[in-house]
C-alpha positions in Angstrom: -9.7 1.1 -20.4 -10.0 2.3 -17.0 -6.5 2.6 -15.2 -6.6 0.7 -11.8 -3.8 1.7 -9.9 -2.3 -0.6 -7.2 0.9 0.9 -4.6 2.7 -1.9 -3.1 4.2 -0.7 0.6 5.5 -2.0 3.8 7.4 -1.8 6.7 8.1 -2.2 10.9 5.4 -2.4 12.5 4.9 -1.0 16.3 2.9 -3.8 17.4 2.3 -7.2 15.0 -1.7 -6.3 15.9 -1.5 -3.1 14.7 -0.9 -0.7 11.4 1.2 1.9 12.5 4.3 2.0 11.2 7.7 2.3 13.6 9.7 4.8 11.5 8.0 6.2 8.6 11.4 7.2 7.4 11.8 3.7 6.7 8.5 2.7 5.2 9.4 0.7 1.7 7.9 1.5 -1.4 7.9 -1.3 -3.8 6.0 0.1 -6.2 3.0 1.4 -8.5 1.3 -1.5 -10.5 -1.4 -0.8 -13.1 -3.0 -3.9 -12.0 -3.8 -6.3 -8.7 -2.4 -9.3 -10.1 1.0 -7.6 -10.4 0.5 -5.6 -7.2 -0.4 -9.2 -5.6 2.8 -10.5 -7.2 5.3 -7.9 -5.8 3.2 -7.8 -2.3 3.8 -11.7 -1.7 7.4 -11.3 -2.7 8.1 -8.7 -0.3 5.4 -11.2 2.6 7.4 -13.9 2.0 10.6 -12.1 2.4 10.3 -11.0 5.5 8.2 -13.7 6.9 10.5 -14.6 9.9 9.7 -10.7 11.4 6.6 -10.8 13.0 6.5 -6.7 12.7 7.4 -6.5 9.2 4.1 -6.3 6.9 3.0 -5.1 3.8 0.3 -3.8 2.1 -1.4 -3.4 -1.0 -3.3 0.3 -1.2 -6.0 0.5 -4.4 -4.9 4.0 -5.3 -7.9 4.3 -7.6 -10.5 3.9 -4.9 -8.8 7.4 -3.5 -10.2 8.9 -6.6 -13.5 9.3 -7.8 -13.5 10.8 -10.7 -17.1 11.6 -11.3 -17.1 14.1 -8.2 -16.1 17.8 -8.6 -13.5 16.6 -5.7 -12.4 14.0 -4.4 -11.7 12.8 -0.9 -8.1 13.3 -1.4 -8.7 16.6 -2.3 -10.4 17.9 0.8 -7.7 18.4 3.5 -7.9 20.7 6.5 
């Protein structure tokens, strides 16, 4: 069974419109799920948490797309 790795992040955003992150000192990692149903699980958690703050978001990041492991290297792999 192929693994399909989900990271679960968030944080303050500069601008609600936007994805850049205010502080990336202060970016939250909720977690690594082996699955999107659980990634979608602990995403809406931390949504609904913070729903009053218009610059607070999270996101959901399919760590295995990053990796293709057919390919002598992968994207990830070929920085700089």
């Amino acid at each position: 069974m192929t693994q399909r790795l989900h990271l679960v992040f968030g944080g303050e955003l500069t601008n609600p419109d936007k994805t850049e992150f205010k502080d990336l000192n202060n970016v939250h990692i909720v977690g690594l799920y082996p699955d999107y149903a659980s990634a979608y699980l602990a995403w809406k958690a931390e949504a609904q948490r913070t729903v009053d703050d218009a610059h607070m978001r999270y996101f959901i990041s399919h760590l295995h797309r990053m990796l293709d492991e057919k390919s002598e290297t992968s994207p990830t792999q070929e920085i700089g």
